[in-house]
C-alpha angles and dihedrals in degrees: 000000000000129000130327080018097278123145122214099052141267130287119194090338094308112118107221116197122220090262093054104264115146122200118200113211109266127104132215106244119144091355100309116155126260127190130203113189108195139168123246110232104166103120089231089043127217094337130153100291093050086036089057100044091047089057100045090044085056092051095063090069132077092221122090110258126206131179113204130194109169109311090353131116120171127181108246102211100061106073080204097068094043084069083076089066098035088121104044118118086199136036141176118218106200116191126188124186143052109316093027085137110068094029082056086049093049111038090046084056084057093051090038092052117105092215134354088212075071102061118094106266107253126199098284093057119109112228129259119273117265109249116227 
């Protein structure tokens, strides 16, 4: 493992991690900001389903939570405004408060992740329909 506990290296003082995920160099403490820039590599790429997983992920933490493409800054939170940045190959989730760590961890795995059809069920998910 190398600083800041990423595995896969630095570049330019930035740890990335082996699914993509940089991290810049800030910490959380006392409700500073942390980023996470990471590739979308889902083959249909950050569409409703993820959309709707991500926000309701972010909801689930006290921080503020933005996603940012370009210009532009979305509130992560809303799946409505994650529609703005549907398109992007590459997005930024930055999280402010005071548990912006784990909420950063937690909401890059979701945009790292190549499907969310291929995450475990939890509790809030329906069941799968009955064949036959």
């Amino acid at each position: 493992m190398n600083q800041g506990g990423f595995e896969g290296g630095t570049t330019n003082g930035t740890a990335v991690d082996r699914t993509g995920v940089t991290a810049l160099p800030e910490t959380a403490m006392n409700g500073e900001t942390l980023r996470r820039t990471v590739a979308i590599v889902n083959p249909h790429g950050f569409h409703m389903r993820p959309q709707m997983y991500f926000a309701q992920e972010a909801q689930r933490y006290q921080s503020e939570v933005a996603v940012i493409h370009g210009s532009t800054r979305v509130n992560g939170k809303s799946p409505l405004d994650l529609m703005m940045v549907a398109t992007a190959q590459e997005l930024t989730v930055e999280v402010t408060g005071p548990d912006a760590a784990p909420a950063v961890e937690a909401l890059a795995a979701i945009l790292a992740a190549p499907s969310t059809d291929d995450d475990p069920p939890t509790d809030n998910d329906p069941p799968p329909p009955k064949k036959g």
